[in-house]
N, C-alpha and C positions, 0 to 999 in steps of 0.2 A: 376213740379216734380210729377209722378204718382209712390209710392210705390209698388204697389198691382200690383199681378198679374193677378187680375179676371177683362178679358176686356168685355165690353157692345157692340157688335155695334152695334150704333142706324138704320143703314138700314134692320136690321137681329132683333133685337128685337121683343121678344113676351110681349103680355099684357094678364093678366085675364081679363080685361074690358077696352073696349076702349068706348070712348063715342059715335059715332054714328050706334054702335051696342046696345047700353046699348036704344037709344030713344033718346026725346028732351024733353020731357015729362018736364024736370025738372032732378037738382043736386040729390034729394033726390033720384029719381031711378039709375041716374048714378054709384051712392054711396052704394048702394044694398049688406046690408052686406051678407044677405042668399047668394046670387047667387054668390059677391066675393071669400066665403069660398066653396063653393061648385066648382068654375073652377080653385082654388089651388089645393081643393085635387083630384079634375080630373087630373091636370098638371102632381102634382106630382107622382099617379098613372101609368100615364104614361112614365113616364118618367124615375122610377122607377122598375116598374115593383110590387109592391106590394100595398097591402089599407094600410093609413095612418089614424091615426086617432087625434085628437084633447086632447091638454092638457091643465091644468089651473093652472098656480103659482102664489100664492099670491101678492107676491115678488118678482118681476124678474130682476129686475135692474142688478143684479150681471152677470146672464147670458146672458144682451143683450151688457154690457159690455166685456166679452167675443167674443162677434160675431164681436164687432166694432175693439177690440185688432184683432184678427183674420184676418179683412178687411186691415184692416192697416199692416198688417205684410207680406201682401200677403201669408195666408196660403195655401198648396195645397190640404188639405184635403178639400177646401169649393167649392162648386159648386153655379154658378149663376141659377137660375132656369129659372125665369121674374120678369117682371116689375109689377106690379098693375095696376094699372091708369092710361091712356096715357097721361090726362094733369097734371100730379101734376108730382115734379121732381123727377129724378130717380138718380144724382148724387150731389156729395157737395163738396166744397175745404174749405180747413183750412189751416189757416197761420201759418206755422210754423215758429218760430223765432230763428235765429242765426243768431252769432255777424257777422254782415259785408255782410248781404244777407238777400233778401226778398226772402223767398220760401213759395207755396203752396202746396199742396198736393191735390190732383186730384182724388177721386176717387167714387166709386158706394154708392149710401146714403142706409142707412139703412133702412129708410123710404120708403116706395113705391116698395118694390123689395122683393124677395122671394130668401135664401140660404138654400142650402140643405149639409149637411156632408152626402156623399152617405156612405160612411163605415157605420155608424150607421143605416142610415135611419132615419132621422132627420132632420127638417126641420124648418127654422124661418121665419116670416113674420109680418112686422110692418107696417098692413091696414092703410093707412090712412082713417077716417072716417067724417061725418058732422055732426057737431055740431052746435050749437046757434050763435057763436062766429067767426067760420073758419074752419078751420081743425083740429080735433084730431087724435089720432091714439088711435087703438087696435094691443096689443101685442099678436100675434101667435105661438104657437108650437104644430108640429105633428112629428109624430113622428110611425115605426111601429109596435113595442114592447115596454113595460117598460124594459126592459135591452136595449136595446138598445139608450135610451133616457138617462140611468144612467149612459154609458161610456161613450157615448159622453158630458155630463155636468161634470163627473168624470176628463175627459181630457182635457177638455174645461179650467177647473179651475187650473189643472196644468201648462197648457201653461201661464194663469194667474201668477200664482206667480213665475215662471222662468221670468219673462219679467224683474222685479225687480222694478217696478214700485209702488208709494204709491196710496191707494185710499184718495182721500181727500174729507170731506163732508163739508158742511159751510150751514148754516140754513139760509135764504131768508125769506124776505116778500111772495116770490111765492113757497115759501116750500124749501126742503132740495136739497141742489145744487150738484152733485155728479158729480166728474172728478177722473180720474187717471194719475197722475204726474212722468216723470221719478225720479231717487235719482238723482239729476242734479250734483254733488259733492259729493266723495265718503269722508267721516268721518272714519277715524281709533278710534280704542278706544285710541290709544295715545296721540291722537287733543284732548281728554277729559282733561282738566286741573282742579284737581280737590281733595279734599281730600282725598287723597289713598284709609282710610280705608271704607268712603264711596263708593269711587267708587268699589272697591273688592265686597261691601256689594251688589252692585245693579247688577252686572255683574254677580260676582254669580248665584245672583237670575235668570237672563235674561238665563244660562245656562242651569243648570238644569232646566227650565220648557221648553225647544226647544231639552231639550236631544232626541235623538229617541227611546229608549226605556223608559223612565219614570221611571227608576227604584226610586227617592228620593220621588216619591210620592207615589207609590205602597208600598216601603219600611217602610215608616211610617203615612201612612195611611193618609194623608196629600189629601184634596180635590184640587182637579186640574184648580185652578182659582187662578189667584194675583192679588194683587192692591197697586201701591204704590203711592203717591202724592210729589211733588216735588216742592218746594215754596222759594222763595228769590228774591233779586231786578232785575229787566231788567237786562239782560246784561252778566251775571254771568256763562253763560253755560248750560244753561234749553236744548234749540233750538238744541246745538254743540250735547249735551249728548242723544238727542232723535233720531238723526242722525246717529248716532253712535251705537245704537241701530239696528238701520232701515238698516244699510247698513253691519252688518255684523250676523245676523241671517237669516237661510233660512227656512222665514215663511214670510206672507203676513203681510204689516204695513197698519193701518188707520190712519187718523187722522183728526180727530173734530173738526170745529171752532166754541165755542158756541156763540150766539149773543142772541141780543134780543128777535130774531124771533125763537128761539127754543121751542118746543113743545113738547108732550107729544108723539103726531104721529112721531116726527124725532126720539126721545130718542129710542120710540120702534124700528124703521127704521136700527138706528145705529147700537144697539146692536143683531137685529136678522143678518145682515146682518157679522157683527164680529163672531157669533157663527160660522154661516154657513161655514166660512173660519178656525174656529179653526183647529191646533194651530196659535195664530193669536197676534199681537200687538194693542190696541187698544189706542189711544193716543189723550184726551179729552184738548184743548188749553183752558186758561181759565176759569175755571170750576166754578169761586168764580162768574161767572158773568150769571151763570142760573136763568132764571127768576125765580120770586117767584110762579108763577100763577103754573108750572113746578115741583117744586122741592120734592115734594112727591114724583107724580108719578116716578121720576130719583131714589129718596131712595128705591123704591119699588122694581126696575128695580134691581139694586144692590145687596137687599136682597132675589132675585127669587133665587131660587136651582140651575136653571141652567141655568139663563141668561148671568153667566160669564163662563160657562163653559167653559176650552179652551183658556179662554183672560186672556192674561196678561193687563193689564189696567194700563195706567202710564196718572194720571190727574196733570196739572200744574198752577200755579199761582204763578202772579206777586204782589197778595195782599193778603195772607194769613188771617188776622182778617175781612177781607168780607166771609172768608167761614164757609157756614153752619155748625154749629159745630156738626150737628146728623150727618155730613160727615164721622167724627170721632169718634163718642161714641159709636160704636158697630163694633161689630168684623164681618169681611167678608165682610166690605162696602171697606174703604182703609186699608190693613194691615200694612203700617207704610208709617210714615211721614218722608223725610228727607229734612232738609235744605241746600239749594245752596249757601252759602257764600261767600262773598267777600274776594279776593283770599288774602293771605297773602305774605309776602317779598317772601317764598320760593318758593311758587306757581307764584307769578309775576315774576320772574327770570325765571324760568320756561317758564313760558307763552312765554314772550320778546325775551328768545334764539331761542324756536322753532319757531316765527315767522320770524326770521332772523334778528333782530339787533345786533346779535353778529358781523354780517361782514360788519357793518357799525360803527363801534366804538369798545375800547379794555372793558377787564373783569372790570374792573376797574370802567369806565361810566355804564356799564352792571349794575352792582352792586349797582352801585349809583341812577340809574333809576329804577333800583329795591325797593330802601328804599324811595324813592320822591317819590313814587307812593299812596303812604297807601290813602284808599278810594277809588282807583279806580275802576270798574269793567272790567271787562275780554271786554267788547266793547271798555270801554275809554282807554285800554292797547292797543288793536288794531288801537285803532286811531293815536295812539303815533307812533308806527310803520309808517304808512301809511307816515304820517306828517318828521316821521326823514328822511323817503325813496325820498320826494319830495324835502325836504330842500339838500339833498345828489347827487340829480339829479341834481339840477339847482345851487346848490352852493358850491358841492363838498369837503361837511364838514357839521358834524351834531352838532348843541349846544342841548344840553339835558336838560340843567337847564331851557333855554328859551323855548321848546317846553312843558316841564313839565310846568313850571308855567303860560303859556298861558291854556293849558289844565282845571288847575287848577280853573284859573279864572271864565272859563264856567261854569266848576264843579260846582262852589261857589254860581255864577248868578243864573242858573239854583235851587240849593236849594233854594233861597234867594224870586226866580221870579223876579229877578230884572236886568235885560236884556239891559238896555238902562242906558247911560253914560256919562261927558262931556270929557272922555279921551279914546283914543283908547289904543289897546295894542302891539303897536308898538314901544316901549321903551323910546320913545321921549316923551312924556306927551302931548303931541296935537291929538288934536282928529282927527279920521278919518273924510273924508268931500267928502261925496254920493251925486250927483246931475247934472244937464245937464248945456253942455256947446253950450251956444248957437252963431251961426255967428254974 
């Protein structure tokens, strides 16, 4: 499957350098960065019709993210120019995954190839280059006016956040890994199951700061940045509520996985990258789990003027008493804390109807699955569901007490750590018996 409509063909291709023009001399001349950059912007001179000249961004990840959405979508504002290199490659496939079908996607790499948006006059090119190691690359932009480079990155970034796509970052041993993920599952605020006057509390908040004119912050003088933290057990609705977030404001969502490997270079990474996009969601997973070597530098990050400019900021944890408590004792780091709680009878009713057991049993077991439940969380409520729907399938009648108290059991293990039994639980008292039957 090739999306894009920007075709290559290879008997018709041009190269800035092909290697038995470049000599044999060696890689190292083949690789010629002066002379590379010097038969782009002859290309694109010509090609063109004006001079181009050469830009430097610190930062650029956002904008070559852009050009790859762009490739991908087949835009028609984008032009092929050439190729680079004639031995390094010029296209790439990726596996796209859906249920019930292996497909790839087909099409021109980013790598080794030169795009031009003629509307602007603008121009990208990701050199590949030689290094110690193999191949690196140098990021390229030309461009023939600075207005010109400002609307095309201007629009570039809108086509970004119409896509409705999350950026996701996750910190590596080989640095900060960045992808962009569709909202695979759209989350209503009504799947949020959850303390009314909490959830009012946070939604609120999510509004007015995505209002279009800002009038709640101009109005009372209120700086233009949130933070809120979000902390209770697995399971409970963190992930639903963040979603839910994500899939009904029209602003761009990140979202952070911090690990071990997080640094002071990603932290800055992150949050220039979140400004750049404000108005913007920014959505740190785990936050209790920042290294220590880190954790200054992130409080510092926090209290700049205007490193949240713009971010709404929602950090969450599943272990509250590991986070640093300077996370909390000054105002403008997180402006409040709310806890996710295990839902209660009216909330588990709740929960149990919208996920459809009402039409597998009357109000009655509803109800009664409702009060068997206490301790559960909002996953172990779904599991119940899942479990009454199979038992419903294959046997055409649901026991609720039997599925609650197997439930239970795990529940109990699991606090317990004590996993291993000499009885099963399949009501008989003899244990289940795991093993090979041989001829």
């Amino acid at each position: 499957m090739n999306k894009t409509n920007i075709s290559i063909e290879t008997d018709k291709r041009s190269f800035v350098a092909r290697f038995a023009e470049r000599g044999h001399e060696g890689a190292d001349v083949y690789f010629d960065y002066a002379a590379t950059v010097g038969g782009i912007v002859r290309m694109l001179s010509d090609k063109y019709g004006c001079d181009f000249k050469l830009y430097y961004q610190e930062d650029q990840d956002d904008v070559w993210d852009g050009l790859e959405e762009d490739l991908a979508a087949g835009y028609q504002g984008l032009d092929f120019v050439a190729s680079v290199f004639d031995l390094v490659e010029t296209r790439q496939f990726l596996f796209e995954p859906k249920l019930g079908e292996t497909q790839y996607d087909i099409r021109p790499s980013v790598r080794n190839n030169v795009f031009a948006y003629p509307e602007h006059r603008v121009a990208f090119a990701r050199v590949p280059t030689l290094v110690n190691y193999g191949l690196g690359t140098e990021d390229l932009i030309f461009a023939e006016s600075d207005e010109g480079l400002r609307d095309c990155l201007r629009e570039m970034q809108g086509r970004l956040v119409r896509e409705r796509k999350m950026n996701i970052y996750t910190d590596t041993k080989d640095g900060l890994d960045r992808n962009r993920e569709p909202i695979s599952q759209a989350v209503t605020r009504d799947d949020v199951i959850m303390d009314e006057s909490l959830k009012t509390q946070i939604f609120r908040s999510i509004d007015e700061f995505f209002s279009k004119d800002r009038a709640f912050f101009q109005t009372y003088d209120i700086p233009y940045k949130r933070g809120i933290l979000l902390y209770g057990r697995p399971g409970n609705g963190k992930t639903t509520l963040v979603k839910s977030i994500a899939g009904s404001i029209d602003a761009p969502v990140s979202y952070w996985q911090i690990t071990e490997y997080t640094t002071s270079e990603s932290i800055q990474e992150v949050f220039a990258a979140a400004v750049k996009q404000a108005p913007t969601v920014l959505v740190i997973e785990d936050i209790d789990s920042m290294p220590a070597s880190c954790r200054s530098f992130f409080l510092n990050i926090l209290d700049g003027a205007t490193s949240k400019e713009g971010v709404f900021l929602i950090g969450t944890t599943n272990y509250p008493e590991n986070i640093d408590p300077a996370l909390m004792n000054r105002a403008g780091r997180f402006d409040r804390a709310y806890e996710v709680r295990l839902p209660d009878e009216e909330m588990r009713h709740a929960y149990l109807l919208r996920k459809g057991l009402g039409k597998m049993t009357d109000e009655e077991q509803l109800a009664l699955a409702a009060r068997r439940t206490e301790g559960f969380s909002l996953a172990q409520l779904s599991e119940l569901y899942v479990s009454a729907a199979l038992q419903m399938h294959y046997e055409e009648k649901v026991d609720l007490e039997r599925l609650i108290s197997d439930l239970r059991s795990d529940l109990n293990k699991g606090r317990r750590g004590d996993w291993l039994s000499n009885t099963g639980s399949g009501g008989s008292g003899a244990p289940y018996q795991i093993g090979f039957h041989s001829a």
